[in-house]
C-alpha positions as CSV (number, residue, x, y, z in Angstrom):
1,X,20.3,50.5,-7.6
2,X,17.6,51.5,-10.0
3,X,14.4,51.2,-8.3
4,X,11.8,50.2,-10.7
5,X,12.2,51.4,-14.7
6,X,9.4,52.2,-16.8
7,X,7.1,49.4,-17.7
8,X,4.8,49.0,-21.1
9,X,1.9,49.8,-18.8
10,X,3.5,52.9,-17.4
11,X,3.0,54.6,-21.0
12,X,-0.8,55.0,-20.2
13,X,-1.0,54.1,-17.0
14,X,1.1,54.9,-13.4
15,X,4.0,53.1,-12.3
16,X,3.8,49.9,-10.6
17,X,4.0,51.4,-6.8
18,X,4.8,48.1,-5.1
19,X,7.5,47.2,-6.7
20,X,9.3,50.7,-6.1
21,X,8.6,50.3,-2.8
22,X,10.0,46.6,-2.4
23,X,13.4,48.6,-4.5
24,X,13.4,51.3,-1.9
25,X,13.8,48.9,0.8
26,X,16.2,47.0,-0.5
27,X,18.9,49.8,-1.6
28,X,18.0,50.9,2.0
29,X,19.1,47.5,3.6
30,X,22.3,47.6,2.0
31,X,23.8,50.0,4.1
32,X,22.2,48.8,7.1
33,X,24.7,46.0,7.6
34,X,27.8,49.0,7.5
35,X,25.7,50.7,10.4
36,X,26.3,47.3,12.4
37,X,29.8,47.1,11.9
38,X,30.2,51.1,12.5
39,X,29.2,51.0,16.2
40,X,31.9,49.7,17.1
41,X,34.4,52.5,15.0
42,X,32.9,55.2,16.1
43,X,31.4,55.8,20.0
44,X,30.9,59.5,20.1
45,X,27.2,59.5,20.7
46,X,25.2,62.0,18.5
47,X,21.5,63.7,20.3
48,X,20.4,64.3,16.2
49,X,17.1,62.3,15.2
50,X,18.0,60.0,12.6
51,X,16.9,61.1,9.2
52,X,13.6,60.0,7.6
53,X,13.7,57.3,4.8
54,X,13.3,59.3,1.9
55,X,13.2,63.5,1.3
56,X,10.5,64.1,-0.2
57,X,11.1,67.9,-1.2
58,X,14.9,66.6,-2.0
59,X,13.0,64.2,-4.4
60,X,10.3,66.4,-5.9
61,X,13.5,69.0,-6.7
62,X,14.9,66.5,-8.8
63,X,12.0,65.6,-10.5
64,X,10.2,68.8,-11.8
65,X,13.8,70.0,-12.5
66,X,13.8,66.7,-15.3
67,X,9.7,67.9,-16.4
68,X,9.8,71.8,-16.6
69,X,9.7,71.8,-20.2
70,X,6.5,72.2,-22.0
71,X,4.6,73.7,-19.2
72,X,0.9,74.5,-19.8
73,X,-0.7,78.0,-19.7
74,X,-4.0,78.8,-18.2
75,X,-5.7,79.0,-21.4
76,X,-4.1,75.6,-22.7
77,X,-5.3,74.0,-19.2
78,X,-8.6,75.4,-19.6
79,X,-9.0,74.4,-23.3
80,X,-7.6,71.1,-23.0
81,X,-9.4,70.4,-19.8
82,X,-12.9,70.9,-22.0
83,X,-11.7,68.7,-24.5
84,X,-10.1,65.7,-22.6
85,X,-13.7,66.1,-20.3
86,X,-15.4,66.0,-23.4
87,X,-13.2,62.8,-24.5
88,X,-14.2,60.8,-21.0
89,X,-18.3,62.6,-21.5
90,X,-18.2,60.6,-24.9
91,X,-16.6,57.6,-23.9
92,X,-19.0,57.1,-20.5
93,X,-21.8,55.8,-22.4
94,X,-20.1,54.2,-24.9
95,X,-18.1,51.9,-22.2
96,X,-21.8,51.6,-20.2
97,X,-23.7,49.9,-22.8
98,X,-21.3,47.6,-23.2
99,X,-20.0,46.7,-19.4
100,X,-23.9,47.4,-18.3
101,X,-22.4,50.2,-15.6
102,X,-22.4,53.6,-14.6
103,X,-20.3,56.3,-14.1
104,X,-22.0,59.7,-13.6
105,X,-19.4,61.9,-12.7
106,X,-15.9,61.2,-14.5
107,X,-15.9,63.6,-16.9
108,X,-15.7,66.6,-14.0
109,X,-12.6,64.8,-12.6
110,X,-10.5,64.7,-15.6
111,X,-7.7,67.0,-15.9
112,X,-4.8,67.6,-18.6
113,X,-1.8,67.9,-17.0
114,X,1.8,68.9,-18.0
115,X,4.7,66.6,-16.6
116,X,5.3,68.7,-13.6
117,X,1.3,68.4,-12.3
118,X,2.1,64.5,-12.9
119,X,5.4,64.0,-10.8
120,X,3.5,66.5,-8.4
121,X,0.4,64.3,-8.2
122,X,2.2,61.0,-8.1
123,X,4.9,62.0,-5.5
124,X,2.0,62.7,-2.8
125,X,0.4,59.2,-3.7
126,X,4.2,57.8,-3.0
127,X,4.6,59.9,0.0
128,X,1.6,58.3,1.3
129,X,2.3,54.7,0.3
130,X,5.7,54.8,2.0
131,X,4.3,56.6,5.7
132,X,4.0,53.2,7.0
133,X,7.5,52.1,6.5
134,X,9.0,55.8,8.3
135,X,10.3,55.5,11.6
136,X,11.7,52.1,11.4
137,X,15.9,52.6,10.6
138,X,17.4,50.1,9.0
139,X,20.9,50.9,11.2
140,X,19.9,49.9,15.0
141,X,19.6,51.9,17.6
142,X,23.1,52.1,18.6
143,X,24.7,52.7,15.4
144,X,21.9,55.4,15.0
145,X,23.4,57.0,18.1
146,X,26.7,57.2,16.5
147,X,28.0,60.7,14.3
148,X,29.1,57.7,11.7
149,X,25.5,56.0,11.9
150,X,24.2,59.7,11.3
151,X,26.1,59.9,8.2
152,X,25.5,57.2,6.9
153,X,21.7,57.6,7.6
154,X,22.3,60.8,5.4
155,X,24.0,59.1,3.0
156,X,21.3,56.6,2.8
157,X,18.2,59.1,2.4
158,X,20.5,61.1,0.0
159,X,20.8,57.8,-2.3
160,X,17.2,56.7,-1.9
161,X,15.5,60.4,-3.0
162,X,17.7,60.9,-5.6
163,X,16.4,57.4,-7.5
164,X,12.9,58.2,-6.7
165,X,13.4,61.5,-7.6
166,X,14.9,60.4,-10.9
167,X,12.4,57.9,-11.0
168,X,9.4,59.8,-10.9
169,X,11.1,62.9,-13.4
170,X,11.7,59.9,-16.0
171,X,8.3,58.2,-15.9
172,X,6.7,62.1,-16.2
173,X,8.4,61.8,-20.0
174,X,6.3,58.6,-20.6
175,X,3.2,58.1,-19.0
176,X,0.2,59.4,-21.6
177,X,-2.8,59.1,-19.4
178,X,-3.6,57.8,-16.0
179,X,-6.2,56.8,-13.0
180,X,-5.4,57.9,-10.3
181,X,-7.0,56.0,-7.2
182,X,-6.5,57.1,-3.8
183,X,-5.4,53.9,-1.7
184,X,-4.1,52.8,1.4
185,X,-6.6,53.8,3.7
186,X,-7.4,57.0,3.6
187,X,-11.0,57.9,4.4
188,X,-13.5,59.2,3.6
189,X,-11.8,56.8,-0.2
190,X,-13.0,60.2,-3.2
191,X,-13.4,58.5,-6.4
192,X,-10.9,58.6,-8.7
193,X,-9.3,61.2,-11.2
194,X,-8.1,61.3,-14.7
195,X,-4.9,62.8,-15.9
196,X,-3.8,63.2,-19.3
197,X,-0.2,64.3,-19.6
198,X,-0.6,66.6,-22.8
199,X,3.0,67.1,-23.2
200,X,3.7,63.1,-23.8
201,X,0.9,62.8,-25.8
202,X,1.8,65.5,-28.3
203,X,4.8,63.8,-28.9
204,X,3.5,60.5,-29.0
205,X,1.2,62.0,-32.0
206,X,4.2,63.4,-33.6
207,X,6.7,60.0,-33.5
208,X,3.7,57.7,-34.3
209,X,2.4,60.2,-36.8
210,X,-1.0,59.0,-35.1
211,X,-4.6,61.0,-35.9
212,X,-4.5,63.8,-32.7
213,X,-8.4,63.2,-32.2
214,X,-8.8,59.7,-32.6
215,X,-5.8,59.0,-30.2
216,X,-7.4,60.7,-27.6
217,X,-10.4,59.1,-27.8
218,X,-8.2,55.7,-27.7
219,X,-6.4,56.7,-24.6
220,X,-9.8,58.2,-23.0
221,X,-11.3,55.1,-23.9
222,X,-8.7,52.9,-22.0
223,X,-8.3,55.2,-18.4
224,X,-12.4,55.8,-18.4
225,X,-12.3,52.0,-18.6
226,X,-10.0,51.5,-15.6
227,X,-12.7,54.3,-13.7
228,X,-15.6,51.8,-14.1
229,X,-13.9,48.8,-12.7
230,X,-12.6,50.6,-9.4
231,X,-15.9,53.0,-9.1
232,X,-18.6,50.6,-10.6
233,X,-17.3,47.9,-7.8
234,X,-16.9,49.2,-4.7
235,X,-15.6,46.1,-3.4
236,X,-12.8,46.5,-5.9
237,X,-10.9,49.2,-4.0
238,X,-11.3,48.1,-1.0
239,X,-9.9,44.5,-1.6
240,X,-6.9,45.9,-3.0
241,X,-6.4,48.9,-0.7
242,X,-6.4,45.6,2.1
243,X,-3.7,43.5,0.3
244,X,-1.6,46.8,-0.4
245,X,-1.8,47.1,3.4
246,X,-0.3,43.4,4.1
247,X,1.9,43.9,1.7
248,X,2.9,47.1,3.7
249,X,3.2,45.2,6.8
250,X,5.5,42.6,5.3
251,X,8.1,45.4,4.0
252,X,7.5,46.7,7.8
253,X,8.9,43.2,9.0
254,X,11.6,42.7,6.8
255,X,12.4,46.1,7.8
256,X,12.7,45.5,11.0
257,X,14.5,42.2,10.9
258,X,17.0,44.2,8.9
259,X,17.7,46.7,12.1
260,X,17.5,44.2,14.3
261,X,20.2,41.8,12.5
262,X,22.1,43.8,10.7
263,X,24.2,41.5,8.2
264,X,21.8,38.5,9.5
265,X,19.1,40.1,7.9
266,X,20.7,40.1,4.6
267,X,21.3,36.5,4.6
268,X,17.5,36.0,5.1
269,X,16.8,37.5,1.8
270,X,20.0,34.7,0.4
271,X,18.2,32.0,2.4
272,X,15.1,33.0,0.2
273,X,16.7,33.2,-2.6
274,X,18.4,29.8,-2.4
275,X,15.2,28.2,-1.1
276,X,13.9,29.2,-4.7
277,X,10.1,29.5,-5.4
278,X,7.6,31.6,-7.1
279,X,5.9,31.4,-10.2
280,X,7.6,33.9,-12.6
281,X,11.1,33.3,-11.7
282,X,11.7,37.4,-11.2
283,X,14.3,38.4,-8.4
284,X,11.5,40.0,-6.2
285,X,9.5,37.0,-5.7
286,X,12.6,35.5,-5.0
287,X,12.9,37.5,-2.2
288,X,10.0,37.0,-0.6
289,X,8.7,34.0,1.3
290,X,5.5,31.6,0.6
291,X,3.2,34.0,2.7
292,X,4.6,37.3,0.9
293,X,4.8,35.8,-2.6
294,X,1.1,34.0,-2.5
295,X,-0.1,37.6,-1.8
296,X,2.1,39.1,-4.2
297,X,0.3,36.3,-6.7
298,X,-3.0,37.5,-5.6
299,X,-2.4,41.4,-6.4
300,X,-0.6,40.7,-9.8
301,X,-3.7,38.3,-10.4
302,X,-6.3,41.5,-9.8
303,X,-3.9,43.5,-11.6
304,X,-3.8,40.9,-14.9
305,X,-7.8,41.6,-14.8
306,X,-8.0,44.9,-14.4
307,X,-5.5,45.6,-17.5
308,X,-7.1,42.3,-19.4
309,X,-10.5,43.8,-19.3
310,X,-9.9,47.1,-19.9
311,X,-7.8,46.0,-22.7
312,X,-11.3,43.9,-24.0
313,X,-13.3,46.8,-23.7
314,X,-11.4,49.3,-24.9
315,X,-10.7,46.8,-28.1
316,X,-14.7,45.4,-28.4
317,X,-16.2,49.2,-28.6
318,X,-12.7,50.7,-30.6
319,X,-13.1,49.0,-33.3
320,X,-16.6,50.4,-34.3
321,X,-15.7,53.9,-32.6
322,X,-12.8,55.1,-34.4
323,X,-12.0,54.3,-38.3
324,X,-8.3,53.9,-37.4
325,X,-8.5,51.7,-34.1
326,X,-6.4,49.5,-35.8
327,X,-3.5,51.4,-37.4
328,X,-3.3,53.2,-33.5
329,X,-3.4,49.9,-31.5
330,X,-0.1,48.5,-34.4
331,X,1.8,51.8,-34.3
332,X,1.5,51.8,-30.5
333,X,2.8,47.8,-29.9
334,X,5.8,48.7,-32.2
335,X,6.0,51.8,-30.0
336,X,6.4,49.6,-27.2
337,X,8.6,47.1,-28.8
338,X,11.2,49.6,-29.7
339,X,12.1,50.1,-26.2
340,X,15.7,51.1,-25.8
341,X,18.2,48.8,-24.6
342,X,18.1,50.4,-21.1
343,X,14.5,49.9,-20.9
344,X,14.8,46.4,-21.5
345,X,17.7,45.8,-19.4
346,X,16.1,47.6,-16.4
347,X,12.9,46.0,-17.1
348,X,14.9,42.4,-16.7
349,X,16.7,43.1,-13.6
350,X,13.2,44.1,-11.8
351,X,11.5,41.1,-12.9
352,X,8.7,43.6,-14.8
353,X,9.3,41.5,-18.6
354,X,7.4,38.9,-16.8
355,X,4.9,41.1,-14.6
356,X,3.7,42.4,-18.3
357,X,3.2,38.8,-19.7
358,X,0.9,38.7,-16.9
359,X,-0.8,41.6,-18.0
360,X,-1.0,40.1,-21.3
361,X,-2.3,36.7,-20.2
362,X,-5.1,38.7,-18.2
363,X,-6.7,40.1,-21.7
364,X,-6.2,36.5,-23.4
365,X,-7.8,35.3,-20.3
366,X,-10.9,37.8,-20.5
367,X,-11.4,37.6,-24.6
368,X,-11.5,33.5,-23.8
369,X,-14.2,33.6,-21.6
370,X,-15.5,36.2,-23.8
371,X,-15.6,33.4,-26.5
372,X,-16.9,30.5,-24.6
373,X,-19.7,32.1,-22.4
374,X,-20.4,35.8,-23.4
375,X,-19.5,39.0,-22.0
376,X,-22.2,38.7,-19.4
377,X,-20.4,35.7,-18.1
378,X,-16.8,37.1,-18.0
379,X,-18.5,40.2,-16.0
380,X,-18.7,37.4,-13.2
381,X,-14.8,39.0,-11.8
382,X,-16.6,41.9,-10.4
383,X,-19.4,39.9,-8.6
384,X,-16.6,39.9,-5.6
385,X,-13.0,39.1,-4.3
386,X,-14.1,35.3,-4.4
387,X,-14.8,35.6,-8.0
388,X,-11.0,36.7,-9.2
389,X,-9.1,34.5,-10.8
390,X,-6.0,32.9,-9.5
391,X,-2.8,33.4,-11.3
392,X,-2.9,29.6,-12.3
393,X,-6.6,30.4,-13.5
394,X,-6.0,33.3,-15.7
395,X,-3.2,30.9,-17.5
396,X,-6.0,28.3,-17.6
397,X,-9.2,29.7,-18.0
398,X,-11.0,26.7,-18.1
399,X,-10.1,26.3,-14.2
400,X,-12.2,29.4,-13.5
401,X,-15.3,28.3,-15.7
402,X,-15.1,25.1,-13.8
403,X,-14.7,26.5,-10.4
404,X,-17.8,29.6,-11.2
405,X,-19.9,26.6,-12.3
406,X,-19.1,24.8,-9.2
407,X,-20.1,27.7,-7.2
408,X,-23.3,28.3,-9.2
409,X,-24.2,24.4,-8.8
410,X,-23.9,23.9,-12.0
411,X,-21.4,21.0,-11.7
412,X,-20.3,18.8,-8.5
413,X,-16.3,19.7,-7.1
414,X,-13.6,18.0,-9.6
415,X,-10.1,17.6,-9.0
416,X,-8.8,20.5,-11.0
417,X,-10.3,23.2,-8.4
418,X,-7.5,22.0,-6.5
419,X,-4.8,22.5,-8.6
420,X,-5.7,26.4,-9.4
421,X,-5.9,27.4,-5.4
């Protein structure tokens, strides 16, 4: 099954790691049931570890055999490295005035990149993101023990790096630029970096027949953006690296019911299904149950904001910065709506059509309060994880004024606070 396809974001921005993961898992279920049944066909015990979830190296071959074209040279990395630093050096105070943050240091952490530095970055963050789920086989321990339960455990690992490996060599042909944010606990958390894929974005240039400088400047403006949210706000990373954790731990116990059920642990993903549930309607909340899905609500509501105001900022300052903000921002949409069939078909399947009119609804969430109270006002998200919006908030702002002016003193509780918890 594909795992996740490319999303709208993914053009200037990484894919969406969680729902690859949630993919991953569920391919690997599918043959954990046929470990069950195998036990019994095949006794002839086998002393061979089982094999890890995915192969990473198996994985990475695949993908920087799909991005080997257009490799950079020393010079061009030293060149272009100068002038995407000088980009984000130019954009820093430009995005500070208006957000009323700093950011020091982002320039030095900015790198272009050819397609083969971006699978090879990317595929260590996935590595790490999917640690916590290694050592837990979907097949049981008996069927494990078993020269069929091997195979198929082969089999398995064989399917599962060969989509992410496909994957990650497909999304190294798309993404433009990205933040990269180290996550999932690692310590001591090193502020982020900035990659510009050069390859992807000379070609972008070309089809769009886009200005080269001032479409740098509009993708620098957008990833610096994304570095003052996580770096300005401390607080940011650190509520998200927490719910990526839980989120871990929830694959880890559908994981485990899997090897411990076998074919019963499918039928809990149909009970889910059948129960129903879940705002958007996609197949992966419909997988999940109330606890996992309200969670899943919370990250995709952080997620909405941190898009929707980058998308505010980058549009309030554009406009004034570059003479042909406008002409970049249409070319780019139609870009975007031109998607090929497969795109849009892949994107339907993993429920990401309706993750992006979230992402949508987070920017017409921001330029609203934008409107009604000033930017000072809408700068209240990063005061702190109990300043975020809910889901049912950022599709009715006027929920959030009314619960931030409850929380000022402004106004006593209504009934409507209710309805957007």
């Amino acid at each position: 099954m594909p795992i996740a396809p490319p999303t709208e974001n993914t053009t200037r921005r990484g894919p969406d790691r969680r729902v690859l993961a949630a993919g991953v898992l569920l391919a690997a279920a599918a043959g954990a049931w046929v470990g069950q049944r195998m036990q019994e066909q095949a006794k002839k015990p086998s002393s061979a570890e089982p094999p890890p979830l995915i192969d990473w190296r198996g994985a990475r071959d695949i993908a920087v055999t799909m991005s080997r074209d257009e490799a950079l040279t020393m010079p061009e990395r030293r060149t272009l490295d100068a002038e995407y630093r000088a980009l984000v050096a130019r954009c820093v105070p430009i995005v500070s005035d208006y957000t009323g943050d700093q950011l020091p240091d982002a320039p030095e952490r900015t790198f272009a990149f050819d397609r083969v530095d971006w699978v090879n970055a990317n595929i260590d963050a996935f590595e790490r993101m999917f640690a916590p789920l290694e050592g837990i086989h979907l097949l049981g321990d008996k069927a494990q023990q078993t020269v069929a339960g091997q195979m198929l455990g082969t089999l398995n690992q064989k399917i599962l790096s060969g989509e992410v490996g496909l994957l990650l060599g497909y999304l190294g042909r798309k993404v433009l630029g990205q933040y990269d944010l180290t996550l999932l606990g690692r310590e001591p958390m090193i502020p982020g970096r900035l990659y510009f894929v050069e390859p992807n974005i000379r070609a972008a240039e070309k089809t769009l027949g886009l200005p080269r400088d001032e479409f740098r400047m509009w993708l620098a403006l957008h990833e610096t953006t994304h570095a003052f949210e996580f770096e300005a706000h401390p607080w940011l990373r650190d509520h998200f690296n927490g719910m990526l954790e839980r989120y871990f731990e929830f694959l880890k116990e559908d994981a485990k019911s899997l090897r411990a059920n076998g074919l019963g642990g499918l039928k809990l993903y149909l009970d889910r299904i059948r129960a129903g549930g879940g705002e958007s309607g996609s197949w992966l909340e419909a997988l999940m149950n109330a606890e996992q899905r309200e969670l899943f609500s919370a990250m995709q509501a952080t997620m909405c904001i941190v898009e929707g105001y980058s998308n505010h900022v980058m549009n309030a300052v554009g406009r004034d910065l570059l003479p042909n903000y406008a002409l970049i921002s249409r070319r780019f949409e139609q870009r975007l709506e031109q998607r090929s069939q497969a795109d849009r078909l892949l994107a339907k399947l993993t429920g990401l059509d309706v993750k992006l009119e979230q992402y949508r609804l987070g920017e017409q969430f921001i330029d609203r309060v934008v409107r009604e109270r000033g930017h000072g006002f809408a700068r209240r998200v990063w005061d702190g994880p109990e300043e975020l919006p809910t889901m049912a908030e950022i599709r009715r702002p006027e929920l959030w004024l009314e619960r931030i002016d409850y929380l000022d003193g402004r106004i006593p509780a209504i009934p409507s606070m209710a309805a957007a918890r």
